[in-house]
N, C-alpha and C positions, 0 to 999 in steps of 0.2 A: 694295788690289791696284793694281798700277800700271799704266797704260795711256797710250796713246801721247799721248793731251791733254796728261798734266802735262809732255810733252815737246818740243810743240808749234814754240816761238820755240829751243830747242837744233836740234831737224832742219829746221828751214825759216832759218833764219841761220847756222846752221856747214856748211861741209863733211861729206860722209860719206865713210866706205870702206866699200865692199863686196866681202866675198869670199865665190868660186866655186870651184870644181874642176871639171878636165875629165874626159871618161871614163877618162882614164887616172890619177885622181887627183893631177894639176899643179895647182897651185892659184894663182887670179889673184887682184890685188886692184886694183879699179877708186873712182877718186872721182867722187862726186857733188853736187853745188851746187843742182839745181831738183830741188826733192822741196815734196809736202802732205802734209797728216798729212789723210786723210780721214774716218776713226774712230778709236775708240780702242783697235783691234787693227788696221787697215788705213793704208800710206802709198801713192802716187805716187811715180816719180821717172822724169825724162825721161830717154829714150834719148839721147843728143848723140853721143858718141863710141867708147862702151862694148863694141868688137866680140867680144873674149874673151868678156868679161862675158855678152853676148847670148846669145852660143853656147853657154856654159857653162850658163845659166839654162834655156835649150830643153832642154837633157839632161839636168839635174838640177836639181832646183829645191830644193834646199837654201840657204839664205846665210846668211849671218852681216853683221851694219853694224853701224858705230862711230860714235859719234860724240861731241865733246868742243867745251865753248866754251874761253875762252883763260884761265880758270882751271882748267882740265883737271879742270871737272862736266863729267860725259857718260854713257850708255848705251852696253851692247849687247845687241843685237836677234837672235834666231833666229829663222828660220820661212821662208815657203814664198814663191818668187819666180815670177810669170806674165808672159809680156810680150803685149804687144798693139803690132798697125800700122796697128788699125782699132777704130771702135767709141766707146764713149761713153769709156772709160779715156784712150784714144789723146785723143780731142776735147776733153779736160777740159784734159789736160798741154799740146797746142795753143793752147789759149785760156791758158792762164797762164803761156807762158813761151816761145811767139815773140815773138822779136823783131828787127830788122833785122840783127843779127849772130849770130840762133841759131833754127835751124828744127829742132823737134825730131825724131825718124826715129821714135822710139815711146816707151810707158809701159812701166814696170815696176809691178806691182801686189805688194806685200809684205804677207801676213798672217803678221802675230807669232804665231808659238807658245810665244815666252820671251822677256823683257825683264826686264835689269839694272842697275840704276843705279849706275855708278861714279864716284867724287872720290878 
């Protein structure tokens, strides 16, 4: 069965997209650069810029992320998206990913409920 370990150096060294829908079923797609794989159904990814995103995740927490290295191996990911602007989630993505050009605003906490691996 696969789990987020064997994907570990693909989500933490490539880019992700992540996509939301608002209440009114628009749908956004935001990218992501500081993510951790913290289990092997659980990631991190910091807040930086993501305001759709944010607001789309507080109302529905459904998403969907992609993600591909530059031989276009990658995954996609289902499952349920939490944010935090406090707490040990928040403190983790603080500690791993200020830096003098990027102060993060908050975590997003992702549990897989489906992951696919695509080439």
């Amino acid at each position: 069965m696969l789990n987020l370990y064997q994907f570990t150096d693909l989500l933490e060294k490539n880019p992700l997209t992540i996509a939301t829908v608002n209440d009114n079923g628009q749908p956004n797609l935001a990218v992501a650069a500081d993510v951790k794989v913290i289990s092997e159904n659980q990631l991190l990814i910091a807040h930086n810029e993501m305001i759709k995103t944010i607001t789309n995740i507080k109302n529905q927490e459904k998403i969907c992320i992609t993600s591909f290295n530059q031989d276009w191996q990658g995954i996609r990911i289902y499952g349920k998206a939490e944010y935090f602007n406090n707490g040990p989630y928040f403190e983790q993505i603080v500690k791993l990913f200020t830096t003098p050009d990027n102060n993060p605003k908050g975590a997003i906490l992702i549990t897989v409920n489906k992951l696919n691996q695509m080439s």
